[in-house]
C-alpha positions as CSV (number, residue, x, y, z in Angstrom):
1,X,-22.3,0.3,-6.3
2,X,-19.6,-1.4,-4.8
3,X,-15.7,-0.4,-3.6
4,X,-13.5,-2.4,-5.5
5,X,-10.0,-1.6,-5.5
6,X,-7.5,1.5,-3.3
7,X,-4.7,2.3,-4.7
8,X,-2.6,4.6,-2.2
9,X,-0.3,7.8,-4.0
10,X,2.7,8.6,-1.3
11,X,4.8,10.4,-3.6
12,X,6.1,13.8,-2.4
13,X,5.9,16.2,-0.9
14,X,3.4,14.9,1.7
15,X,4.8,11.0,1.5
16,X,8.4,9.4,1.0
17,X,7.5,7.4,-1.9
18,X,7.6,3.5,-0.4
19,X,4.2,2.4,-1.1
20,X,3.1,2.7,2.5
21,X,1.1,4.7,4.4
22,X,3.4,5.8,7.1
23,X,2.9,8.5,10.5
24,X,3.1,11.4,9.6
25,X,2.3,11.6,6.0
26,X,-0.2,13.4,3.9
27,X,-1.3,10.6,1.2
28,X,-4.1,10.0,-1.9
29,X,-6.1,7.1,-1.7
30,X,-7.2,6.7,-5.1
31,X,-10.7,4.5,-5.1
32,X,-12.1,2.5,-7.8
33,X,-15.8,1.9,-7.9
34,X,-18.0,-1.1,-9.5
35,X,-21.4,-1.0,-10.6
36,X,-22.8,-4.1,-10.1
37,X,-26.1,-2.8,-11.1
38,X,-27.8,-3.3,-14.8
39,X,-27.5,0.5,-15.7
40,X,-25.3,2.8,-16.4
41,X,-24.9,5.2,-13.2
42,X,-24.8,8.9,-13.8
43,X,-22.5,11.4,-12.2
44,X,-21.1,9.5,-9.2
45,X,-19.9,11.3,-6.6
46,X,-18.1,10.1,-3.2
47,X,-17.3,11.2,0.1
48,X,-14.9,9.6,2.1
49,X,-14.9,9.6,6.2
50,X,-12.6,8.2,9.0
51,X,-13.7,7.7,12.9
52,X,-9.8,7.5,13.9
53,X,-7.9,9.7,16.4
54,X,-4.9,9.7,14.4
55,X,-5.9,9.9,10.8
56,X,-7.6,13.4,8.9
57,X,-9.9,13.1,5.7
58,X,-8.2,16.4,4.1
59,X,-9.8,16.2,0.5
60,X,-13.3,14.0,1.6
61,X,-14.6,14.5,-1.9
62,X,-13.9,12.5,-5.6
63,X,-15.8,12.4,-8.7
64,X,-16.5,9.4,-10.7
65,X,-18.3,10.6,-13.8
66,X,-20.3,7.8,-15.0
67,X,-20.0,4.3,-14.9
68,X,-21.3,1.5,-16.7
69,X,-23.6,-1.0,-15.7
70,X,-23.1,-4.6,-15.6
71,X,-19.9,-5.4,-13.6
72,X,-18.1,-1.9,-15.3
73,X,-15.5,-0.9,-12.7
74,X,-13.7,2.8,-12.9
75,X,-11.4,4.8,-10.7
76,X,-11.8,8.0,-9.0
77,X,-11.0,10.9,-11.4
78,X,-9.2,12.8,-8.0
79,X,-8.1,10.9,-5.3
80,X,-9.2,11.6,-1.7
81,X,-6.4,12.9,0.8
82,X,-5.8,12.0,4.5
83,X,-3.2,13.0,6.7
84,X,-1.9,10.4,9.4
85,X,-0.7,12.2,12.9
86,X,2.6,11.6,13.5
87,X,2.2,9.9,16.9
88,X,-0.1,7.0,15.1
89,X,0.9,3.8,16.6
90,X,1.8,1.2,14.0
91,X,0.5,-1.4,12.4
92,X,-2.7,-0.1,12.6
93,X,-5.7,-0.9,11.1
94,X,-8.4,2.0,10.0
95,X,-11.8,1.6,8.7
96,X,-13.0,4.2,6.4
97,X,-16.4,4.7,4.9
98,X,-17.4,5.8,1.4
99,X,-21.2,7.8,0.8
100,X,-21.6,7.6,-2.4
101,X,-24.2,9.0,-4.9
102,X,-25.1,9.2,-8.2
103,X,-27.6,11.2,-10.3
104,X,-31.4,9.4,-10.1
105,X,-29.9,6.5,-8.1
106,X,-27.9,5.8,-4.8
107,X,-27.7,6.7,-2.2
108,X,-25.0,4.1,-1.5
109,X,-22.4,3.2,1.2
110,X,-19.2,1.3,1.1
111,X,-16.4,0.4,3.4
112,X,-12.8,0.1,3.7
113,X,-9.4,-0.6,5.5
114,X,-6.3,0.9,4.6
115,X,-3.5,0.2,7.1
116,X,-0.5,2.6,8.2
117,X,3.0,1.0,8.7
118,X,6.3,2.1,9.7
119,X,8.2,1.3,7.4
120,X,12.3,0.3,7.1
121,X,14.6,-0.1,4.8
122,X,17.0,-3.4,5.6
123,X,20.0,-3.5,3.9
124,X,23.0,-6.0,4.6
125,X,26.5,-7.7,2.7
126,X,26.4,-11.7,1.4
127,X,29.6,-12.7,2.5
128,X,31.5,-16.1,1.7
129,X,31.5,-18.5,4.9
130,X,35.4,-18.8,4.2
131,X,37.5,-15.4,3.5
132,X,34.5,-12.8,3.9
133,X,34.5,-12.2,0.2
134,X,31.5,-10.5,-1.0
135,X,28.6,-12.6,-3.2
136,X,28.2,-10.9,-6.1
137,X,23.7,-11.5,-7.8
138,X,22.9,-13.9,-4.5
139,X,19.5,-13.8,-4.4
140,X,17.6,-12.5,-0.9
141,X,14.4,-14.0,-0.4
142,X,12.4,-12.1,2.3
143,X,9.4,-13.2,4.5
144,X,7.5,-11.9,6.9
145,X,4.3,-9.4,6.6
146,X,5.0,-8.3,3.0
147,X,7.1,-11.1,1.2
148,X,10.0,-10.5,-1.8
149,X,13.2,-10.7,-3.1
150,X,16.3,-8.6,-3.7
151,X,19.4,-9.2,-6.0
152,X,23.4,-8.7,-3.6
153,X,24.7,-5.6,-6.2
154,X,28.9,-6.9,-7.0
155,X,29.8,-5.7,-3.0
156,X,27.4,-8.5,-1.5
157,X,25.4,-5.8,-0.7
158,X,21.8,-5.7,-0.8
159,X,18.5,-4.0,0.5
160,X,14.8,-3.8,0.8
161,X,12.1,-1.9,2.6
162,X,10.5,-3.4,5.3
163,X,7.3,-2.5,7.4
164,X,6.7,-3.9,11.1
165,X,6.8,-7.5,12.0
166,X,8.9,-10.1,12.2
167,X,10.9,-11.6,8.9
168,X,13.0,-14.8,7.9
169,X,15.6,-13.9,5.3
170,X,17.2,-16.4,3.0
171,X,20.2,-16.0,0.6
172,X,21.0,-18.4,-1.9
173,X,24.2,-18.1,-4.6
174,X,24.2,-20.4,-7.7
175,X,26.3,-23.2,-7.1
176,X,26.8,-22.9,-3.6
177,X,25.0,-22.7,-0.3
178,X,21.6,-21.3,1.0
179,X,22.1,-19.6,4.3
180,X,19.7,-20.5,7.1
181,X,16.6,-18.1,7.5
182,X,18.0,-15.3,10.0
183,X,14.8,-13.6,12.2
């Protein structure tokens, strides 16, 4: 049995929704599992532990039912729950580990990183060189430690969230110029 795939759930109430794990939020981690054994496993079962200061394993346990043999991957059907202290320095890197067992086979053990971020949101105007008029659909390219794009609304004004780091941001109107990356 390996650990395939973590998907993180920061929805309210406990997270703000971004798609980060941020300080101070309470967060599911839901993990998906892969068999890369002949036969079918029977009524997996993980646990999930952390070794940092500043993160909490507050729902340590998730059932996987049984899965397949063969390659056959499937997700927790609960996700586990960890709470991140508010005072967690950021970015930070935590290992977590995964006991997992399974009726007549196992036991097993699997790791895992998840990182917690502060995140930002970044929001701004496209502006003509000449008059300050606004750049209505420019497109923002964004690059840095999570890469994208974002679309200046009629006003010029656009936005996008941001975790820490460094970015170069680009905006490029048809017909007309591409700004130099700004840092």
């Amino acid at each position: 049995m390996k650990f395939q795939a973590q998907r993180t759930l920061d929805g309210a109430p406990g997270g703000n929704g971004d798609g980060f794990i941020n300080p101070g939020e309470t967060v599911g981690l839901s993990v998906t599992l892969r068999n890369v054994g002949l036969n079918q496993a029977s009524g997996v079962n993980a646990t999930l532990t952390a070794s940092d200061q500043y993160v909490t394993v507050t729902d340590a346990a998730a059932a996987f039912g049984n899965i397949s043999g063969r390659g056959a991957a499937k997700e927790a059907l609960d996700p586990f729950v960890i709470q991140v202290s508010s005072g967690c320095p950021t970015p930070r890197a935590v290992p977590l580990t995964l006991n997992i067992t399974g009726t007549g086979c196992g036991p097993w053990t699997a790791g895992f990183t998840i990182m917690i971020y502060t995140s930002s949101q970044v929001s701004g105007r496209v502006l003509t060189a000449t008059g300050n008029n606004p750049v209505s659909g420019a497109a923002i390219a964004y690059a840095g430690p999570i890469t994208g794009q974002a679309t200046a609304g009629a006003d010029g004004a656009y936005a996008f969230t941001a975790v820490d780091g460094t970015y170069a941001v680009t905006a490029k109107a048809a017909g007309s110029w591409t700004a130099s990356p700004w840092r």
